[in-house]
C-alpha angles and dihedrals in degrees: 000000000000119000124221135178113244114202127173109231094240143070107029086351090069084080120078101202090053086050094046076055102058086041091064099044091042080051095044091048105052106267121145100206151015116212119188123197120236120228149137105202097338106196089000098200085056108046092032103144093030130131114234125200125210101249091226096052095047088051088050086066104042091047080059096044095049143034112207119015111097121246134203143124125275085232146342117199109223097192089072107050132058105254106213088062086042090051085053097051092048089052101046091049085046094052095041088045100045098246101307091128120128110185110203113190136188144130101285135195163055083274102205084051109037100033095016098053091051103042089257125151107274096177102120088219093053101050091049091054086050087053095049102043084050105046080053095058089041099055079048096047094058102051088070090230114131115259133212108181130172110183147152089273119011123039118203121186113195101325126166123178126202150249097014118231121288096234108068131259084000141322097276116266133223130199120210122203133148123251147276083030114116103187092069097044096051086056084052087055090062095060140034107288142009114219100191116194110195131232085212096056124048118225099292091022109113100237119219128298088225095048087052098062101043086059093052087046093052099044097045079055101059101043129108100231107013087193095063123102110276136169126220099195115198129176135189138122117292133182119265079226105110095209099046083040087058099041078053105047106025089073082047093045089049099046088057108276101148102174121033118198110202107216133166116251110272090236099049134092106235086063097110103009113108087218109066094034086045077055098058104037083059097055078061135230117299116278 
């Protein structure tokens, strides 16, 4: 089991430097990735007031600021950007950060706040064949071979984009989804990594051990090759105590977890201030 940072991009986290911060002492401590959320106003009653920081850019600083942690977005929703600009982005932080980018995709939301407030496309269907369409020409993008695409919802006439990303054939791709909703992790099933959010735990709650199999279960089941190398990516709050980290997540590691993303509970206060998250990466990832 491999051990990342979560942190929301707003709040303290608006700023880069303060993210380039929490990248080097993630990396000093022992930490094997740094995960940013990606969001424009995220719930916009809530946050009102609130900085907000691009992802990419936040990343950017923290690729400069650090050597080895992997770095990447939980998660980005396709749907709402244009993918040939988010396929250029991957691939210049891929290639800055020499090719530690993980890129983590879903729908994203809340809808009414984040598409709705925009303009922007809410219908559920609509958004997942956004998802899908774009994954598609990302997966394409990156490998720096001209593409020519005519679908339900993006045209390309003759496009290549260069230069192609650093990792080959592409930087791995998760795909987020709550369950139990099948639909979204059998997407999941047709990448690198499933990163299940429960509609039993909210974000920083532990979900259930027995959730949790089933999931892995589903998933394995659905994938192409179920020997090839996969990753089941959890998150929640755990204690800095070694011992009460390792009764939590031991049950989770041997049902299949294979990436845990330490992240403060969403309604709590610590959720967007550097102190209380600084706190926590110094205490140092789970043994």
């Amino acid at each position: 089991m491999r051990f990342s940072i979560n942190i929301p991009n707003f709040g303290d986290f608006a700023d880069a430097r303060t993210v380039a911060q929490v990248a080097v002492a993630a990396e000093q401590a022992g930490w094997d990735g740094l995960f940013v959320w990606d969001h424009v106003v995220h719930d916009k009653e809530v946050q009102r007031g609130k900085p907000f920081g691009d992802p990419w850019m936040l990343l950017t600083a923290a690729a400069l600021a650090t050597e080895r942690i992997r770095l990447g977005t939980l998660v980005t929703p396709v749907a709402r950007r244009r993918p040939q600009q988010l396929a250029r982005q991957v691939a210049t932080l891929d290639a800055l950060s020499g090719g530690r980018v993980t890129f983590a995709a879903g729908l994203g939301g809340p809808v009414k706040d984040e598409y709705a407030s925009f303009g922007e496309p809410t219908d559920p269907k609509v958004l997942a064949e956004l998802l899908d369409e774009g994954l598609g020409l990302l997966d394409r993008y990156w490998s720096g071979e001209p593409v020519t695409h005519d679908g339900k919802h993006f045209h390309v006439d003759d496009v290549q984009l260069l230069p192609a990303s650093a990792q080959r054939p592409r930087p791995p791709v998760w795909i987020a989804g709550f369950w139990p909703n099948r639909p979204p992790m059998r997407r999941a099933a047709r990448w690198d990594g499933a990163v299940p959010l429960f509609e039993s735990a909210r974000h920083g709650e532990i979900p259930p051990l027995d959730e949790v199999r089933d999931l892995v279960a589903y998933v394995r089941g659905h994938r192409e090759d179920p020997a090839a190398p996969y990753e089941i990516v959890l998150g929640g709050a755990t204690p800095g105590d070694p011992a009460r980290a390792r009764d939590l997540l031991g049950p989770l590691r041997d049902a299949g977890v294979t990436w845990w993303d330490e992240r403060q509970l969403q309604t709590g206060p610590g959720l967007d201030r550097l102190d209380a998250v600084l706190r926590r990466i110094e205490q140092g990832p789970p043994e």
